[in-house]
N, C-alpha and C positions, 0 to 999 in steps of 0.2 A: 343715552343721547346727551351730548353736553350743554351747557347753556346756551351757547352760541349757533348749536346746527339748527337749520330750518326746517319749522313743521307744515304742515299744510293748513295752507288759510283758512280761517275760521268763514263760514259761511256769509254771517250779518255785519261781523266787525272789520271793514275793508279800509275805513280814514279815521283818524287820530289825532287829537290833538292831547299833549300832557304839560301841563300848566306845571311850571315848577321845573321843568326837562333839565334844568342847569347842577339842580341837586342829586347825592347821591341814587334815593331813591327814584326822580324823574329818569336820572338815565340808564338803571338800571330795568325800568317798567319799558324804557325808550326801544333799548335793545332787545328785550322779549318782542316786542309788537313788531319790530324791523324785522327780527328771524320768523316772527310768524307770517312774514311779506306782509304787515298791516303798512300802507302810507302814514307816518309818523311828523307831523309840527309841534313844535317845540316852542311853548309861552313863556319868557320868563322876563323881569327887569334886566336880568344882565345875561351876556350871551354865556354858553358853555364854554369848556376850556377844549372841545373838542365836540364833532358831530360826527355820527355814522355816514358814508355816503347816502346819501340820496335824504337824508332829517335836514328838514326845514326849522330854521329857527326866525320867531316875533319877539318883540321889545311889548311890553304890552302886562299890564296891574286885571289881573283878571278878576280883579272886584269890580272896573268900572271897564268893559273890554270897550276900543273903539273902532271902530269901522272895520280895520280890515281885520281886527281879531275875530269881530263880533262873525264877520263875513266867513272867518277860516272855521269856529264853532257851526257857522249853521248848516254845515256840509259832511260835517262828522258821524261816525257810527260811535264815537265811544270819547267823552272828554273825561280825562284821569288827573284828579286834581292832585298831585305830590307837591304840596304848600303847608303851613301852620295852619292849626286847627281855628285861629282866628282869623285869618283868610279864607280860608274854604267855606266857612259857614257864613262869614259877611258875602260871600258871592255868588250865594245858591241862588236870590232872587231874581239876580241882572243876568245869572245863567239861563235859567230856566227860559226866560225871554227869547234867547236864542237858540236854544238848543232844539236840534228836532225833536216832535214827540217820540219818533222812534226809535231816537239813542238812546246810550246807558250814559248816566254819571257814576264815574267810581273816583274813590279816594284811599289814601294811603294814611290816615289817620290814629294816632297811637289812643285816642279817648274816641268813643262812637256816641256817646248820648246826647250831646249837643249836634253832631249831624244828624243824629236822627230824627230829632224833633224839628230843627231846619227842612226837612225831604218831606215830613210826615205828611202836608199837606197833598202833596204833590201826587195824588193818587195817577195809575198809568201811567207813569214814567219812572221810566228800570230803574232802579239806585242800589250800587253794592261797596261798599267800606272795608279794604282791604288794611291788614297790619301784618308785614313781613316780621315776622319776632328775632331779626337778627340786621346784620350790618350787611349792606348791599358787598361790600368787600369779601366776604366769606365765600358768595356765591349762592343758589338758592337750592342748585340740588341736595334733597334730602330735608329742607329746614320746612317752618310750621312758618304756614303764612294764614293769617286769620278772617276771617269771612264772616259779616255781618251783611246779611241780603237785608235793604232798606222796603223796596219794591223789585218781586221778582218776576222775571223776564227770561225769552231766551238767551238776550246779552249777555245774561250776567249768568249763565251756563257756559257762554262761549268765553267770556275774559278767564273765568275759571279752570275752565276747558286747557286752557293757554297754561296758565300759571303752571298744572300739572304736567303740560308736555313739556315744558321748562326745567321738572325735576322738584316743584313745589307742592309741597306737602300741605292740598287744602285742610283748615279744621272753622269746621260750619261752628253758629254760635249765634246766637239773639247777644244788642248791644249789652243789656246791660250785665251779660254775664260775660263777657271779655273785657269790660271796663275791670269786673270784679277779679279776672282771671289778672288783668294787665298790671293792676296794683299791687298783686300780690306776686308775680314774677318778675314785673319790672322795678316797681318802684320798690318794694320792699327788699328785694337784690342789692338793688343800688345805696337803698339806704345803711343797708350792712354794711357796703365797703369804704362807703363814704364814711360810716362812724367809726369803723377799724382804723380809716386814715388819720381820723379827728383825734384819736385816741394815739395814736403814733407820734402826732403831729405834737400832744400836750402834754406824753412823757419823754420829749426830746430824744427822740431813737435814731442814731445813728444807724441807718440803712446798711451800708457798708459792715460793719460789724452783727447786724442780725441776716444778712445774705451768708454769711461766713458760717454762720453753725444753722442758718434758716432749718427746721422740720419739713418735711415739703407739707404740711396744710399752711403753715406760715408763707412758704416760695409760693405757692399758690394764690394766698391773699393780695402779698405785696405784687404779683402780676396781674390781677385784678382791678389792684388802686392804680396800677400806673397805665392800664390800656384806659381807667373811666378820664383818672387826672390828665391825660393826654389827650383825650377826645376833646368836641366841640361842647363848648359850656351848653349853648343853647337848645342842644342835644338833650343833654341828663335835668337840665331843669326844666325841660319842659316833661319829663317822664315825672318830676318830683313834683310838680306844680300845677300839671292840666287833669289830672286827675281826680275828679271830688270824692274817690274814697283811698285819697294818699295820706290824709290825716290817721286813720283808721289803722292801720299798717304801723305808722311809725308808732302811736300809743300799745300798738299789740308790740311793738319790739323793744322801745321804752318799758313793760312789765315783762317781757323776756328776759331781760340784763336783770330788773329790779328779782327775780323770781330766783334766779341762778346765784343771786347774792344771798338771798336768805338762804335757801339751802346750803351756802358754804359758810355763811355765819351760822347756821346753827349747829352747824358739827357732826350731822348724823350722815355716817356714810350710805348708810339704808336709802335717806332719802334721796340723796344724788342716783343711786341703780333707778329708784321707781322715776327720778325724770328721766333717765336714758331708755327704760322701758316704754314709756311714755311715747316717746320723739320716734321709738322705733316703731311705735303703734302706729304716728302718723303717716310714714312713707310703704306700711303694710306689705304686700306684697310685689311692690317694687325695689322693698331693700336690699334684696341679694345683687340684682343687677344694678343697683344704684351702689354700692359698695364695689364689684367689679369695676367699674368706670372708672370712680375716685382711685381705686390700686393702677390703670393706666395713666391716669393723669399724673399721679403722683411719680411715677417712673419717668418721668418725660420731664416734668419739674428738676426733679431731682438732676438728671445727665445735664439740661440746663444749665444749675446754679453753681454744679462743677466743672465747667467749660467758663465760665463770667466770675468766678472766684480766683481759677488760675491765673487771670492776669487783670488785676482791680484797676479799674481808673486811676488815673494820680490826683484829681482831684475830686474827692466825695463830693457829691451834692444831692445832699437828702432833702427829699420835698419839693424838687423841682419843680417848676410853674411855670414848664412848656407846654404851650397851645398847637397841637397842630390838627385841626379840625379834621375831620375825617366823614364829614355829611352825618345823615342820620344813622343811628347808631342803637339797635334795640333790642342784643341780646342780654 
């Protein structure tokens, strides 16, 4: 079933409101709930750049809602907060006020331990913290969308329920081990490509001439720095920044570079086999198929940078510092 075909309506979840509906991930959660025939409104300060038939959109700061927000909240089976993780949390309390006892709050949050100690009180009242672990762009059939049940409930059986007819791949999880998972997929990811680029950027590399003989793990890289360097800033800093175990990460990859250096300053080939033995111990029995992959990636790379080498721009510009946001963004 594709993303877009209609499933059969969830039983409890029949009205909607999704705080945030203007961003990528509100209107991606927007159009799940619409194909599940849920009634869908749409909170945000600015309007969308587009609505499904029959999605209502409010003007309306869902930290402090006013009347008729508050009004469209207390009629809901499910309010879905896709906002920053300092909005969501400054707005649990003026929610909770409104919200029926009998709905769920969920969210779309990249960090879970400050929402959860915001909810914790809130005993009897469903709360489930979702993290799609990719870019609403992609599509969700097939990808890992991440689930921390706060308070569990049938709601949050039925939003879940959803996500899977949709082609999402639940993966269940208490916060503080998807925080741990999140820093170390996301943020530690991103910290590599961003330091690849930092490192590009300090030994003045002309792009243009290392695309011309690129390796494909190199074509690979440099398509890496230009899909994060292209994305919305606010996007990768908040994966680099909201996270209190991002520090953690970077110090483990700060002694990865440092570790990889002694071993080649010291000259012993031996010891570079026992890191590569090492690295190959960590990804254990997923290596074979984790090396498969990389050989289709790498194929695909490659046909690429000989189709984009054949005819070079005429004017290089290595390092470009176009912006073109592209909503949230979290593979």
């Amino acid at each position: 079933m594709s993303d877009a075909e209609t499933v059969t309506p969830p039983a409890g979840i029949r009205r909607a409101v999704v705080a945030g509906g203007s961003g990528a991930i509100g209107q991606m959660f927007t159009a799940l709930l619409v194909g599940s025939g849920v009634s869908v409104c749409m909170v945000d300060p600015q309007p969308p750049a587009s609505t499904q038939p029959g999605v209502r959109w409010m003007a309306g700061d869902i930290r402090a809602p006013g009347d008729d927000v508050g009004t469209e909240i207390a009629r809901v089976d499910l309010l879905l907060l896709a906002v920053p993780e300092p909005v969501a949390v400054a707005a649990v309390p003026a929610l909770m006020d409104v919200l029926p006892a009998r709905a769920l709050l969920a969210d779309t949050l990249s960090v879970k331990g400050r929402m959860a100690t915001a909810v914790r009180g809130y005993h009897g009242r469903q709360a489930v913290s979702l993290n799609p672990m990719f870019a609403p762009a992609l599509g969700m059939r097939g990808r890992a969308v991440a689930s921390v049940t706060l308070h569990d409930g049938p709601l949050v059986d039925e939003l879940l329920a959803l996500v899977e007819a949709h082609g999402g791949r639940v993966v269940r999880m208490d916060a503080a081990r998807h925080d741990r998972l999140a820093a170390v997929s996301q943020a530690l990811t991103h910290a590599t490509v961003l330091a690849f680029g930092h490192a590009l950027h300090t030994l003045d590399a002309n792009v243009e001439e290392l695309i011309a003989v690129a390796p494909p793990p190199h074509a690979t890289l440099l398509a890496l720095l230009a899909r994060i360097s292209s994305g919305a800033p606010e996007v990768y800093w908040d994966v680099q920044s909201g996270n209190p175990l991002t520090a953690d990460v970077h110090e483990a990859l700060v002694r990865g570079v440092e570790h990889l250096r002694d071993v080649v300053e010291g000259g012993h080939a031996a010891d570079f086999e026992s890191l590569l033995s090492d690295l190959a111990g960590v990804l254990g029995e997923r290596r074979r198929p984790l090396e498969d992959m990389c050989a289709q990636l790498f194929a695909g790379a490659s046909l690429l940078f000989v189709e984009q080498s054949a005819s070079p721009p005429k004017s290089p510009a290595p390092f470009s510092d176009r912006r073109e946001g592209n909503g949230k963004s979290w593979e």
